[in-house]
N, C-alpha and C positions, 0 to 999 in steps of 0.2 A: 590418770588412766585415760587413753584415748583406743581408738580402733582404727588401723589404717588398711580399708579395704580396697582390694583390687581386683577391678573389674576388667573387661574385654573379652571377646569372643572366645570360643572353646577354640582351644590351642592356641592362643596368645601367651602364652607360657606364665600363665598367672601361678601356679603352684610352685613351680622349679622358681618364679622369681621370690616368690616368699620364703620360702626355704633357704635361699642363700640371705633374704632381708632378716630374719629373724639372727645369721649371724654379726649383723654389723649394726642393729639396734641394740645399745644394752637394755639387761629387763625388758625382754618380746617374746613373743609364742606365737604360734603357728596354730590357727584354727580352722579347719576344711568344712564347712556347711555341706560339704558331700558325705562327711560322717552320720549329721542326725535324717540324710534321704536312704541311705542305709539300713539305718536301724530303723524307719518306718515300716519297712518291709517284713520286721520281725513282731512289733508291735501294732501294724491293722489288718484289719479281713484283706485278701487278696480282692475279693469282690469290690472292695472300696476304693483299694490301690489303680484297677485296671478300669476305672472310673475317670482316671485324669492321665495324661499323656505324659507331663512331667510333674518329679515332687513338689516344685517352688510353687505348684498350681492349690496346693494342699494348704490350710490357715495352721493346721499343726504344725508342719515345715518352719512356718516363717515365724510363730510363735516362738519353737522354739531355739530356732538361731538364737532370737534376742536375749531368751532367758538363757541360754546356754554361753551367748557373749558375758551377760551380764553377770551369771556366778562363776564363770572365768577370771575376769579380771577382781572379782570380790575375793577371788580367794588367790589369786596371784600380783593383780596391780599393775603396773608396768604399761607396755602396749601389746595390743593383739592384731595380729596380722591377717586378715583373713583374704584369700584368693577366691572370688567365688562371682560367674558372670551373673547379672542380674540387666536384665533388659526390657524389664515391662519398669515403669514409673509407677505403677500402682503398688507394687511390692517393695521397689526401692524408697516409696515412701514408706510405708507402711513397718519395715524392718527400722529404715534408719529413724525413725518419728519414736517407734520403742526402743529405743537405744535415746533417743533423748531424752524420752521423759526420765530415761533414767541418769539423766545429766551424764550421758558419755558422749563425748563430742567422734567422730568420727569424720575421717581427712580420706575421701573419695577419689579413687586415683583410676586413672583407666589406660590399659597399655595398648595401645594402636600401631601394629606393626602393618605395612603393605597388604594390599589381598594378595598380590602372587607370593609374597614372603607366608600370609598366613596357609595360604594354602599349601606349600609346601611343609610346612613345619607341621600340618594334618598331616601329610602322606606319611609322612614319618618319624611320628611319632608312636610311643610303642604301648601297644595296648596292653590288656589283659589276653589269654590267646582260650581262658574257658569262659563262656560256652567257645565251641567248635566257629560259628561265627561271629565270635568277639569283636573280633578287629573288622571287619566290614560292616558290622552296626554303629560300632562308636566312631568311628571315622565318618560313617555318611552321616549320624549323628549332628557332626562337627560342619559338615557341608551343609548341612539344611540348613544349622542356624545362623549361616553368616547374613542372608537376607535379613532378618529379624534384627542382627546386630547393626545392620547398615541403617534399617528404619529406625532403631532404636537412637542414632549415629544424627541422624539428620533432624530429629524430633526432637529431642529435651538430653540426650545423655552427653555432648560437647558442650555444655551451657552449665551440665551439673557438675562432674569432673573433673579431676586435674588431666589433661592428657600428656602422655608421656610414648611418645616416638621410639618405637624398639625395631626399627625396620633394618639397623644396622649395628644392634647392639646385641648382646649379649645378656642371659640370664641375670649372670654377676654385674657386667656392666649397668645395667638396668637397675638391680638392685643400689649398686654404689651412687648410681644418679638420685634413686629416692632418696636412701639414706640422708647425703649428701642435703639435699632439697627441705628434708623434714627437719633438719639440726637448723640449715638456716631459716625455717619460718614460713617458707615459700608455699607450701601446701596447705590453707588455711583450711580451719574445721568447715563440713555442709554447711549450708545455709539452711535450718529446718527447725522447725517450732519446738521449745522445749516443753512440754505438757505432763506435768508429773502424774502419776496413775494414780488413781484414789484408793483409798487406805481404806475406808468405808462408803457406805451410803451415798449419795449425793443429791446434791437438788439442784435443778438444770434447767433453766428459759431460753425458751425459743421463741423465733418472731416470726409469723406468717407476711410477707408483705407477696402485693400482687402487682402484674401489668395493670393496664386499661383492656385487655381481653380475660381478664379474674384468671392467669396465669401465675402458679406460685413459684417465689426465686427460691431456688435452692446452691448449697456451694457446696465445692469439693474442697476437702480439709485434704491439707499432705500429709498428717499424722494418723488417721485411722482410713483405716478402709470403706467406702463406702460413699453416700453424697448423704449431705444434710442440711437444715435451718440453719439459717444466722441465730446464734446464741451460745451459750456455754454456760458452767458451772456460777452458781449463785455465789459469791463471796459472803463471808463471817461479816454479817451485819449490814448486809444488803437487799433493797427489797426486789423479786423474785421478777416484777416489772421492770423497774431500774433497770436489773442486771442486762434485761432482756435488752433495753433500749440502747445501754453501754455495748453491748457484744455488735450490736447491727452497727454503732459506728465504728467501731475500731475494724470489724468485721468487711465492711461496705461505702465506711464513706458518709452513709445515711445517717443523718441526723435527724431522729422522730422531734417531733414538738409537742405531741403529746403522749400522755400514757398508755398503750395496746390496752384493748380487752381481754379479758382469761374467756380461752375456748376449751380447752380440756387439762385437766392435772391425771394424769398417768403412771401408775405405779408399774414401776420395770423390775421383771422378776433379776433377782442375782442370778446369773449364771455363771461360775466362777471361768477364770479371773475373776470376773468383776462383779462387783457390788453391787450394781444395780440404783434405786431411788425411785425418790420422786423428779417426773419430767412434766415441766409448763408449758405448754406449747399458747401464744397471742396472736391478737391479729391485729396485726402493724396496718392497716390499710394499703388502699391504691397507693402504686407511685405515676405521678404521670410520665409519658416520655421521657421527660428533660431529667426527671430523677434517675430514671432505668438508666438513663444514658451516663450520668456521671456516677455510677455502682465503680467504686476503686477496689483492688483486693489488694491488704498489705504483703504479697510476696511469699514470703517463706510459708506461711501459715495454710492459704488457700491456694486451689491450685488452679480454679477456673469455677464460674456460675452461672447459673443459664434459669430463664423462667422455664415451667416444664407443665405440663397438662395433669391433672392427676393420674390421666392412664399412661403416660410419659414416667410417672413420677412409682410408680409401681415397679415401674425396671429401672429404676438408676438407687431406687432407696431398700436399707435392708427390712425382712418383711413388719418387725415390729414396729419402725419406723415408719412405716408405708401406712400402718394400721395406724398411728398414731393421728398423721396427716389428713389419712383418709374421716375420724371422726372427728377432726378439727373443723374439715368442709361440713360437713352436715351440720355440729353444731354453730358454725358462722352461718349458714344459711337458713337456720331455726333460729337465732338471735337467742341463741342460750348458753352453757355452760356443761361438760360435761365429765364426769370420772370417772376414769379407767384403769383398770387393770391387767398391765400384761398389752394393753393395744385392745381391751375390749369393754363395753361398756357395761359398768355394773349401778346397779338399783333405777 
């Protein structure tokens, strides 16, 4: 089972090319993530809806791409095609990271025709014609986004993707070149962490490490949303420290030489999905310069780290995680231990 999506600006002709790929792939289907921004509109308060500008902005959206890829191809197999632009990396992460964990590889393909080609291929292309101004919304629509696709173009999405030149091809011809490309190999799966989703409970160590200004490093994971500690899931018969000190090297490079102290054990309400647990947050100590300075990040996994101030750290981290943080520093600067629940401290 794989997923071969394609990306590029609105009116790149990402659906017309799927639609002829699904004929020339044996065993494929045609998936439009424009279907489950549709049916948002039937399923939440309008009041929530006119709260975001677009649906890919919505965590239900992008939720349920994944789960919607994923009992697709459970209950068909084969490949799945999906035409659908994505040009923020925070959601491209995020969609493709849940598609790995659930071991489906997905082969990233983006169609890059000219600007004056793309913009002609806006003009006239053919809308819906209700409401009354159909076609002059989704056309300027199309116009706005090409800046966002060009910053998207120049920042991480030609580094992520296969690209595929359609400036003098054809829908069909386009499609016969993937095809073509995917049979011989040529379009290898993302490069993206595979992180299987937990089945139950979990238990999870984290390592506070600091500058020489008691700034905490925090990393940006590609597989979930959000920024976090160096640490990860406790493995079946590992100690909850250990774990801690393995995740910061394979994590950062950083090699502890001693044991972190326990600052807070935090119990995480389930919220489903997920499951929830217990989370260990340590304190790794100072690093000096020369340490901060050789912080490596293995690639696919992280996507960038920065030391961050704890009022820094309130807006890049989500809020339970903030709270977590935040009673980590107190108890490191009371030289004690503290347990929580939910991100708040009890007894």
């Amino acid at each position: 089972m794989t997923v071969v999506w394609i990306n590029g600006a609105f009116g790149a002709g990402k659906t017309t090319t799927a639609r002829e790929l699904i004929e020339l792939i044996p065993h494929s289907t045609l998936f439009d993530p424009e279907v489950i921004g549709g049916s948002l509109t039937h399923l939440l308060p309008p009041k929530h809806l006119a709260e975001v500008g677009d649906y890919q902005d919505l965590p239900i959206w992008r939720r349920l791409v994944v789960d919607t890829a994923a009992a697709m191809l459970a209950e068909l197999g084969g490949t799945l095609v999906v035409p659908m632009t994505l040009l923020r990396q925070e959601y491209r992460d995020e969609i493709f990271g849940g598609l790995a964990a659930r071991r489906i590889p997905v082969r990233h393909l983006l169609l890059a025709p000219a600007e004056t080609i793309l913009r002609a291929r806006i003009a006239g292309r053919e809308v819906p014609p209700d409401p009354p101004d159909g076609e002059i919304r989704v056309r300027q629509w199309s116009y706005d986004h090409i800046e966002p696709y060009h910053a998207a173009l120049a920042s991480w999405l030609t580094a992520d993707a296969h690209l595929v030149d359609t400036s003098a091809l054809t829908p069909y011809e386009t499609a016969v070149r993937i095809a073509a490309a995917l049979g011989g190999g040529e379009f290898t799966p993302c490069d993206i962490v595979q992180t299987p989703e937990p089945t139950a409970e979990t238990l999870a160590a984290g390592v506070l490490l600091f500058d020489e200004r008691d700034r905490v490093l925090l990393v940006d994971p590609t597989y979930k949303p959000g920024w976090e500690f160096p640490g990860g899931v406790v493995e079946r018969g590992e100690a909850p420290a250990r774990a801690g000190m393995r995740e910061v090297a394979e994590e950062t490079g950083i090699r502890m030489g001693e044991v972190p102290r326990l600052l807070v054990v935090d119990w995480e309400r389930p919220v489903p999905p997920g499951y929830g647990g217990l989370r260990l947050l340590f304190d790794g100590g100072r690093l000096t310069s020369d340490e901060a300075s050789g912080v490596l990040l293995p690639g696919p996994e992280l996507r960038a780290w920065r030391f961050a101030t704890e009022q820094e750290a309130a807006n890049m981290l989500p809020p339970v995680r903030y709270e977590r943080l935040r009673w980590a520093l107190r108890a490191r600067e009371r030289g004690t231990a503290l347990y929580l629940e939910a991100g708040v401290p009890v007894g």
